[in-house]
N, C-alpha and C positions, 0 to 999 in steps of 0.2 A: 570521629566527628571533626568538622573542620572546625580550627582553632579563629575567634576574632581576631585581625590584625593588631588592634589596637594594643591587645594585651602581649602581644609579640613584642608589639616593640618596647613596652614597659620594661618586661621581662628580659629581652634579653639585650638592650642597650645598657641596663643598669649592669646586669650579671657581668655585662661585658667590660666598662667600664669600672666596675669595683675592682676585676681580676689586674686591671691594667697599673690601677692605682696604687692601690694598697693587696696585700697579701688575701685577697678571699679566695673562694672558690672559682674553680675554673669555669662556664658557661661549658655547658655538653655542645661543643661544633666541633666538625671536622677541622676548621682551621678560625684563626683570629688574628685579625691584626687591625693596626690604630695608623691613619695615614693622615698626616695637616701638615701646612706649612713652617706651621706656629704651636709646640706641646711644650706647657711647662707646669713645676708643681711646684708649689710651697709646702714645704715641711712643715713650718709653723700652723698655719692656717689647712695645712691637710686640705687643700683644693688642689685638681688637676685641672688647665684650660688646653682648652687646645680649639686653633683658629685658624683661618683659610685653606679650604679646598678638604674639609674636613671627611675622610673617608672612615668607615668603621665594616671590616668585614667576617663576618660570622657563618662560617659555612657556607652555605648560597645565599645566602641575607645580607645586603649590602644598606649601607644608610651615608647619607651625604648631607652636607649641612655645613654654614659657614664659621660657627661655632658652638663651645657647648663648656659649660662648667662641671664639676663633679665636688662637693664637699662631702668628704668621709666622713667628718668628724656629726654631723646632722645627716646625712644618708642620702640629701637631696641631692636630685639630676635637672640642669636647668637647662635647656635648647634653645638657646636668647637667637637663634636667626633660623629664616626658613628653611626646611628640612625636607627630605624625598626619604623613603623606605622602601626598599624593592623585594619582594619575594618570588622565591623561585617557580609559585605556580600562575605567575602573573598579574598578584594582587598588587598594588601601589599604594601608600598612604604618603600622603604631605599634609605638612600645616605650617603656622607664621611661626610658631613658637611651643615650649611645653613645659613644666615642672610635674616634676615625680618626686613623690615622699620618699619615706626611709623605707617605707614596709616594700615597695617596689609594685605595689598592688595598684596601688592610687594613683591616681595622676589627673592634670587638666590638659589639655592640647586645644591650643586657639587657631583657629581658620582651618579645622578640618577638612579633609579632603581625602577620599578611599576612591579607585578602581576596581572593582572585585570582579574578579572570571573572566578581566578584559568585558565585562558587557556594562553591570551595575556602575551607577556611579552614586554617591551619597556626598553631599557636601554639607559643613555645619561653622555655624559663627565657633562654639566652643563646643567640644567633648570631652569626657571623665568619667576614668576607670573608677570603677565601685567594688569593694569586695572582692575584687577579681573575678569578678563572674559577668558582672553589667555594665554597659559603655550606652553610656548617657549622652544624648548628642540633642542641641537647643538648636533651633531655627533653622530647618534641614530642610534639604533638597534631595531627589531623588528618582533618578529616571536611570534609562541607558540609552536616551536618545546623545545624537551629538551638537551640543550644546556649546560651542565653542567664543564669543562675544555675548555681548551686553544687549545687541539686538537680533538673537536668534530665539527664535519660538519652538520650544522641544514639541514632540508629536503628544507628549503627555509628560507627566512628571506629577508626583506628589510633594506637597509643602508642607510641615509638620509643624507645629509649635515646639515639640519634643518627640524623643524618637529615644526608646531603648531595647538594647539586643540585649537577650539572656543566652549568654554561653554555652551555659548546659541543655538549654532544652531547643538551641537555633532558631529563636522565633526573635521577630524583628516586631514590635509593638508601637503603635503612632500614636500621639495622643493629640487631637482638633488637628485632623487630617484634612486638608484639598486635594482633591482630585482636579488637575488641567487636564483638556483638549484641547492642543493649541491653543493655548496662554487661554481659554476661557476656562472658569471653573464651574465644573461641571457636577459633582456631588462632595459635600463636606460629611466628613464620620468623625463622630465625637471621640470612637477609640476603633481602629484598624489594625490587623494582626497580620503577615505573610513569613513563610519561613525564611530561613538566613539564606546566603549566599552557598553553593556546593550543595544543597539540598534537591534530590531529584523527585520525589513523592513527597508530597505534605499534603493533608489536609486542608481543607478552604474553597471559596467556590471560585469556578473559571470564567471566562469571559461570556457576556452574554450572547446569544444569538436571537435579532430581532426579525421579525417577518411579516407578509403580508396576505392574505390569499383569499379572492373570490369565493372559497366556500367557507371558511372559520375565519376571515376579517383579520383582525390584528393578533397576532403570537409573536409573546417574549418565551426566550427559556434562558431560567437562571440556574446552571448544574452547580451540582456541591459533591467534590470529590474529596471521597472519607478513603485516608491513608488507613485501612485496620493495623495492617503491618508489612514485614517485609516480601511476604507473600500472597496476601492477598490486597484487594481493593474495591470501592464500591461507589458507584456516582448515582445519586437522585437527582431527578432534573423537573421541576417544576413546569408543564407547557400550556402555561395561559392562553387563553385565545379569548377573542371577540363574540364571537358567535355562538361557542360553547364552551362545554363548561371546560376545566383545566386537569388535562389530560398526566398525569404521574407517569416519568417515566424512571427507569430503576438498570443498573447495569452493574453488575458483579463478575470479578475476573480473579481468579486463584490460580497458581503455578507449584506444580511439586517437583519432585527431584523427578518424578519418570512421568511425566502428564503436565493436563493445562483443564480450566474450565472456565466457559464464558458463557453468562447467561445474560440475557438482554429481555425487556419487556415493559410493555405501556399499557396503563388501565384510564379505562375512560369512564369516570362514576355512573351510574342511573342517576338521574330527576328523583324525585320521591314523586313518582308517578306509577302507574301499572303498562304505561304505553310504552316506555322503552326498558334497555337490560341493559347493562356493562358492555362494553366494547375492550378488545384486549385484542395484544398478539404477543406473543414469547418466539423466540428463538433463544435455545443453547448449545455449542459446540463444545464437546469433552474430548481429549485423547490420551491416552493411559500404554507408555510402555511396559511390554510382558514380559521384555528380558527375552533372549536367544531371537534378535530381529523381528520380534512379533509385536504390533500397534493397534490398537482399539481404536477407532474412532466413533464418534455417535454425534447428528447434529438432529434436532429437533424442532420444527418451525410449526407454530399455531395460529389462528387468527379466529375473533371471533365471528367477522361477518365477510363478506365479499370486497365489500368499498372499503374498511378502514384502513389499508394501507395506502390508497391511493388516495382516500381523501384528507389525509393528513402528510403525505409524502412523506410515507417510510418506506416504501417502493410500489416498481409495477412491475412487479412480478405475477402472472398468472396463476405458479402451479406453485406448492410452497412444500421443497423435501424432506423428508425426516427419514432417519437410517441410521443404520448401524454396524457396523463392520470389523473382521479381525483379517488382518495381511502380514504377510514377509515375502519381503524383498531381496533375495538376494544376486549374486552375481549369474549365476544361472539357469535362476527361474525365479517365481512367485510363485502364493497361492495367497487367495482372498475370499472370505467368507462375510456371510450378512445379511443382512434384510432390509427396505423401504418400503414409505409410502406416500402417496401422493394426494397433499390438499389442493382440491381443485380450486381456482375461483372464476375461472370463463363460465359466460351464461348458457353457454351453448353445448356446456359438459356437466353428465350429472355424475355427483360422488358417487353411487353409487356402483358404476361404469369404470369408474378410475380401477386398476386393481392393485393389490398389495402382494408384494414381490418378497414372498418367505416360504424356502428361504432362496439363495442366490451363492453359486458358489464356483470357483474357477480355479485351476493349476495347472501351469507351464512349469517345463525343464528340460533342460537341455542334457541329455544322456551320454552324451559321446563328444567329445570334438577332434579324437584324435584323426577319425577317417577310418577305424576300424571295419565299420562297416558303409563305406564309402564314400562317406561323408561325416555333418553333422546331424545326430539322431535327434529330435524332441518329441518328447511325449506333451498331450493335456488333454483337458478333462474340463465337462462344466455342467450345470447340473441349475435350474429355476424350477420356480412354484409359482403360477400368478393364480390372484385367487380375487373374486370380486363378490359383494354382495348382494349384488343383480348382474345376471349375465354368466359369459363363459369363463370358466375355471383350465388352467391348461399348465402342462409340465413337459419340462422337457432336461433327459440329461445327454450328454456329447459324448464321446472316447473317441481322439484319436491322434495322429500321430505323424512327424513327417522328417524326410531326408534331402539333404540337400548341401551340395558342393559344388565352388567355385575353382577356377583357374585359368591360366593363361594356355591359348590352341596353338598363339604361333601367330606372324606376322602381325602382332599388337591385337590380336583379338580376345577379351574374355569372357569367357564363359562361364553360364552358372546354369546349374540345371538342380529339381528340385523334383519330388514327389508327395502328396498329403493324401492320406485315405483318413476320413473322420467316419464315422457311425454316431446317429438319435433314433431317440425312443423316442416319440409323442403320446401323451396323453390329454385328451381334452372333452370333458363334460360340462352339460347346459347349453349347448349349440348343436343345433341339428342341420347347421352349414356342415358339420363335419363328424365323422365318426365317432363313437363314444369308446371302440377299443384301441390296443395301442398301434401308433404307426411306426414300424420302424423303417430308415431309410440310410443310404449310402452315401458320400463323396466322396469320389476318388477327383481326385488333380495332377495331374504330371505338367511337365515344363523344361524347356530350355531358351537362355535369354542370351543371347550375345549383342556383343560391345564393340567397338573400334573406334575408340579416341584418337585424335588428331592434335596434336599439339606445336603450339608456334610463340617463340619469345623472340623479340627485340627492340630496343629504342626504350625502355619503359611499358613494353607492351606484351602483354600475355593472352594467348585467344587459344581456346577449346572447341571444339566441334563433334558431337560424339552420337553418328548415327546408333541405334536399340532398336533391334529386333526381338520380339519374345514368342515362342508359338508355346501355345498350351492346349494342353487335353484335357476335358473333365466331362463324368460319367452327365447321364443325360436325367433328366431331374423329371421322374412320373410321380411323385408324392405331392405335392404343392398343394394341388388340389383338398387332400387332407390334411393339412395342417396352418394352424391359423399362423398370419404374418403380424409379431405382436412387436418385433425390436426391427425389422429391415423394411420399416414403408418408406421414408426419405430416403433417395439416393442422386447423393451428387456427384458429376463428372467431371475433375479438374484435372490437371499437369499433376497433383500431387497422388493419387490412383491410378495415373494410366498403365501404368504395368502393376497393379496389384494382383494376386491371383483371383479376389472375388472383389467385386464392388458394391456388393451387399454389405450396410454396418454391421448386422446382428447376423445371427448361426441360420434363422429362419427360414431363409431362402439366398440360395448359391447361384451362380455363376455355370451356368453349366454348356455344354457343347466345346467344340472346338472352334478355337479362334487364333489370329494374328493380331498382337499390340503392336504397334511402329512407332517410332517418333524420332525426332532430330531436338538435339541439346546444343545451344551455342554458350559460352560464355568469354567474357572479355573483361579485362583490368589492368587500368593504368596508371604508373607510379605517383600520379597526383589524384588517388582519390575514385575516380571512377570507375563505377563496377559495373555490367549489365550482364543479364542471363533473358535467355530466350527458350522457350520448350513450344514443341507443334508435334502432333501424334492423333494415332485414328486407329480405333480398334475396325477387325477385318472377322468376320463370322461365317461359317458354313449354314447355321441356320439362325432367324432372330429366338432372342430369349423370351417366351411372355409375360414373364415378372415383371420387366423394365416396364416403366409408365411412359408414354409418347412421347413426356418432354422432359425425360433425362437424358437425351440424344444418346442411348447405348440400346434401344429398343429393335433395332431393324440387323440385318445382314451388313451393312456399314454404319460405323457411328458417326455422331456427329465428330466434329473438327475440331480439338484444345489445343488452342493456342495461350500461351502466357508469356510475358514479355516485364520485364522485374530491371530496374535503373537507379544505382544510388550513388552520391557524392560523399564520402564521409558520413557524419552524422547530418549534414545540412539539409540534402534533398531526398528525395525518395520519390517512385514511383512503380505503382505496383498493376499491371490491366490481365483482365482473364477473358476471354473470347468463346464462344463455343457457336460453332457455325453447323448448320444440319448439309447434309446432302447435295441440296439445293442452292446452296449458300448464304441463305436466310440466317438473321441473329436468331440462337433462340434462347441466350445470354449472355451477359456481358456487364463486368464492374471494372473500376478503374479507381484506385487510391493513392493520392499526392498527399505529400505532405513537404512542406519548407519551415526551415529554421538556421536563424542568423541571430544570437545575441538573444534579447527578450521578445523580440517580431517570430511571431508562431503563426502558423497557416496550415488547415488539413482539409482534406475536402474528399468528395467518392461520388459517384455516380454508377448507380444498382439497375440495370433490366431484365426484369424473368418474362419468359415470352408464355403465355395461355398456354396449356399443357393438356387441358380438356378435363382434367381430375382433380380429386380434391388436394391437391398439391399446392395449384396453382390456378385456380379456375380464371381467372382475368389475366390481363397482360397487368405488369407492376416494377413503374418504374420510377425511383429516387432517387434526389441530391441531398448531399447534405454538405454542410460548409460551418468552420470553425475558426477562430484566430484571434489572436490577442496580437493587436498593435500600441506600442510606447508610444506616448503621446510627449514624452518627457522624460527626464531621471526622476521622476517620481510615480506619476500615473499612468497605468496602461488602461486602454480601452479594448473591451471583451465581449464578441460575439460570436454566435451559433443558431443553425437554422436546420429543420429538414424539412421538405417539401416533397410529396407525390403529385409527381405527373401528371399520373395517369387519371386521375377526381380532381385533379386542379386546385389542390388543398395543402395547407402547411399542417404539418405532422405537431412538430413545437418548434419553439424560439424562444430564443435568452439573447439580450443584453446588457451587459455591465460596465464598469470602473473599478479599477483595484489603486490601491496609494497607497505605495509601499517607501520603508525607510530601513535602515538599518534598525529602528526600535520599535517599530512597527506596522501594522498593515490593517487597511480597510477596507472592506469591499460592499460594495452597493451591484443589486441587480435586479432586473425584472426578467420573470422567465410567463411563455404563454404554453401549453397544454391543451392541442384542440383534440385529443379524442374524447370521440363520444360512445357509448355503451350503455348496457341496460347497467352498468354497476360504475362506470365512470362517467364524468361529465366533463366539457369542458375548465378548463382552472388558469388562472394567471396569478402569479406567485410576485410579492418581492422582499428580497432581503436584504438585511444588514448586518455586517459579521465585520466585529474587532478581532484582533489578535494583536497581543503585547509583546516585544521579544524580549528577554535577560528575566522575567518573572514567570516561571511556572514553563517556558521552555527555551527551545536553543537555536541558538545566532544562524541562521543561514548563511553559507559563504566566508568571507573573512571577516575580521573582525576590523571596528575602529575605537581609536581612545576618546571616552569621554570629554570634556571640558566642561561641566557644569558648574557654575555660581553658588554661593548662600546667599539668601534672602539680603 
């Protein structure tokens, strides 16, 4: 526990000084010494003085002062001029003057004055050591704003009549407490309690967060974070509102030596009525190591109705997962095992329908790398159950296995060539879209992919060029038809698939016939920062695939055209565009994402087009912006906005503006945010908040640090 300064310096200025004077005991430091202009002792009178430039060094503990008396013969230490105390982990105390008794325990120190953590500052008319355990300090001040004249208004600070720390148990106790916001005072407590300095967990409650919102009217929440101990911890958070009643929210978080558990959750009472019922949602995330790289995870998410996460903004999420899982990871392979399931809350999906995925289970390894068998060998395996309680039930396991090796042909070209045969079993009952016995089916895939980079350096200049040819073979896909498509309905075509072997996500449906991938790679970087990459490529087919849906542009005998084009300065700029042109040369998507930063000036923005696809993918055209940025108005206040807007209905999505007023001890942020979806479970909402945060109490300094300068009353 960290030790009070104050008792530092009792303790060992005396210790130090006695050693120097007379024959006591030596102070435990690494080193001692007594530096002044001016050292002299009377024999008779058994006093040591000592004056100008007065240095005292104890280990890493330095003290400076202009003078300082010592009588053995009565025990007392007297510090008749202003004094400085430096310690090694950054804390500073001064004051005008000080006497210390014989016991070394006691003391008064006049014009207090401490630094603690480089953040805290405390300053006090007079201080005095008690017992050696409690430092009593009268007419206090207390912030870690910087407070430097007689006409600066800290961002907050408390004013105390009395202020005592107890040593042993680090709590800092006030007694006819003010609370400032900028010089106004704002709540007075008859007794206030926060832990000491060096303390990272304590108990007590945090700052509040105020709000506003079209559907529950005004909400405060005042959390109260109960330290249990060093491993676990637990926050209640009170969230009052306007318009109903005051929602309990509750958050427990525990840590062991092989695992972790977080549970989270809000209850919203009943009326003493029969018209309504509790409103609630939980989430908890656990994960538990097995020992020999084996991990448990399980996260669990509930709610009691459709709206209550979104009409109180604890999110919009739709679908809410729960699962549970055991994996190992290692250099060669994995395997992962588990099960989920899915709470719906769109109106347009019935739970029912949703199905539960138990169990689910998958393993990779990689068998060979030496080449023995002409390559790299890997095996895997996979293996679901989906199961629903209306509707179709289906299973499905995989086996299978593939090879593949790389190398140089000669004349800068490389090559890599690969083969995969997989084998499933289908099964699926309660749909008579599809057979009730089992389906089994085949994928085989071959391939060879060659390479011929081009490389050029000078001046600060580096540029790449690296045309990709890939031809692949894979067997021709007559099962489809029986087997329902549960994991590979979205498929998207970007620069980052174009040479995949399948562009199906899921096992359910493959990639199949013969085709050519092409594309051209640029890339370029120069020794002041700037980097660009460019990719353009077009898959080439003997016959089209009919899985593809019309407007994934990989549907026909030529695909569409991905283009991507990717440009960044350092950390400052960025720009990121994806292109996908059909045939014809028609968009039939296209996003573009910027962002800029210089200093506190932030800017991010994107522009999304999906073109009508005719399926349920995409059934309309659907195009957004969206725009974000926080601009400095000041060295104090930034001003902060954000917007997203469709197109295509001529509608803004949501929008937030704000103010933040930040200092080195503090920060406040005011906003209004608006919310226009509308749904049979959502409604339009316009939100606004207000959120303190204090720095040097309860957490930690952003960036560097500055030295206090605060006053006593």
């Amino acid at each position: 526990m960290r030790r009070w300064p104050l008792r530092g310096l009792l303790a060992f200025v005396c210790a130090l000084l006695c050693s120097a004077a007379v024959a006591q005991s030596e102070p435990n430091v690494d080193r001692l010494g007594l530096v002044a202009d001016r050292i002299s002792y009377d024999a008779d009178a058994q006093t040591l003085t000592a004056s100008g430039n007065v240095t005292i060094i104890a280990g890493e503990r330095i003290l400076r002062t202009e003078g300082l008396v010592y009588d053995a013969a009565s025990g007392e230490l007297s510090i008749s001029e202003s004094f400085l105390l430096e310690f090694s982990d950054g804390t500073v105390i001064s004051g005008t003057r000080a006497d210390l008794d014989q016991s070394l325990q006691d003391g008064l120190v006049e014009g207090f004055r401490a630094l603690i953590n480089e953040d805290l500052v405390i300053a006090a008319r007079g201080a005095q050591q008690i017992d050696g355990r409690y430092s009593a300090l009268t007419r206090v001040v207390a912030s870690t704003c910087d407070v430097c004249t007689e006409d600066d208004i800290p961002a907050w600070q408390f004013r105390a009549q009395r202020v005592v720390y107890d040593e042993q148990t680090n709590i800092v106790h006030y007694e006819n407490a003010i609370f400032d916001l900028f010089g106004v005072p704002v709540f007075f407590f008859p007794y206030l309690r926060h832990p000491g300095p060096g303390v990272d967990r304590a108990s007590g409650f945090l700052a509040p967060d105020l709000t506003r919102s079209s559907r529950y009217g005004v909400g405060a929440k005042l959390p109260y974070f109960w330290a249990i101990d060093e491993s676990r911890d637990a926050t209640i958070t009170p969230f009052i509102t306007q318009n109903e009643r005051t929602i309990i929210e509750g958050e427990y978080r525990q840590r062991f030596d092989s695992g972790a558990l977080d549970l989270y959750t809000s209850l919203l009472p009943s009326p003493r009525t029969d018209e309504y019922s509790e409103r609630w949602h939980f989430r908890g995330d656990g994960r538990a190591d097995l020992g020999d790289g084996m991990t448990a995870r399980t996260r669990v998410e509930l709610v009691s109705d459709d709206e209550y996460l979104s009409e109180f903004g604890y999110s919009r999420a739709d679908r809410l997962p729960s699962s549970i899982t055991v994996d190992r990871f290692q250099r060669d392979g994995f395997w992962i095992v588990g099960a989920a399931t899915y709470t719906s809350l769109r109106e347009d999906e019935k739970q029912s329908e949703v199905p539960i995925v138990l169990p689910e289970g998958e393993f990779y390894e990689v068998i060979d790398r030496s080449g023995r068998f002409g390559g790299t060998l890997t095996v895997r395996t996979s293996a679901v159950q989906l199961t629903r309680t209306e509707g179709r039930d289906s299973s499905r396991v995989s086996l299978g296995g593939g090879l593949e090796r790389s190398g140089p042909l000669g004349l800068g070209v490389l090559l890599r060539g690969f083969a995969d045969l997989d084998a499933d079993i289908y099964s699926t009952n309660d749909d008579p879209q599809f057979p009730s016995e089992a389906v089994f089916r085949l994928r085989p895939v071959a391939g060879i992919e060659a390479r011929l980079p081009f490389f050029r350096s000078s001046d600060g200049l580096s540029e790449i060029i690296e045309p990709v040819v890939q031809l692949v073979l894979a067997g021709e896909e007559t099962r489809s038809g029986d087997i329902p498509n549960e994991d590979s309905q979205q498929v998207d075509f970007d620069e980052t698939n174009l040479f995949a072997r399948s562009r199906f996500p899921g096992e359910d449906r493959y990639e199949d016939g013969n085709r050519i991938d092409a594309g051209l790679r640029y890339q370029r970087i120069t020794d002041i920062g700037w980097a660009a990459t460019a990719t353009v490529g077009q898959v080439f087919r003997q016959k089209p695939v009919d899985e593809f849906a019309s407007g994934s542009g990989l549907d026909g005998t030529t695909s569409s055209t991905v283009t991507a084009v990717s440009l960044d300065y350092r950390d400052q700029i960025g720009v990121d565009a994806r292109l996908l042109t059909d045939v014809s040369g028609e968009i039939a998507r296209s996003e573009v994402l910027g962002r800029y930063q210089e200093g506190r000036l932030r800017a991010e923005g994107s522009y999304v087009f999906l073109r009508d696809d005719g399926e349920e993918g995409t059934p309309v055209d659907r195009t957004e912006i969206a725009f974000r940025t926080a601009v400095p108005l000041n060295e104090w206040w930034t001003a902060e906005g954000a917007v997203r807007r469709d197109l295509e209905a001529n509608r803004y999505i949501n929008s937030r503006v704000g103010a933040v007023w930040r200092s080195d001890c503090a920060e406040v942020s005011l906003s209004a945010s608006r919310d226009y979806t509308r749904s049979a479970n959502v409604v339009p909402t316009t939100e606004y908040a207000l959120t303190f945060r204090f720095v040097g109490i309860g957490d930690t300094r952003r960036g560097g640090t500055r030295r206090v300068c605060a006053a006593p009353q």
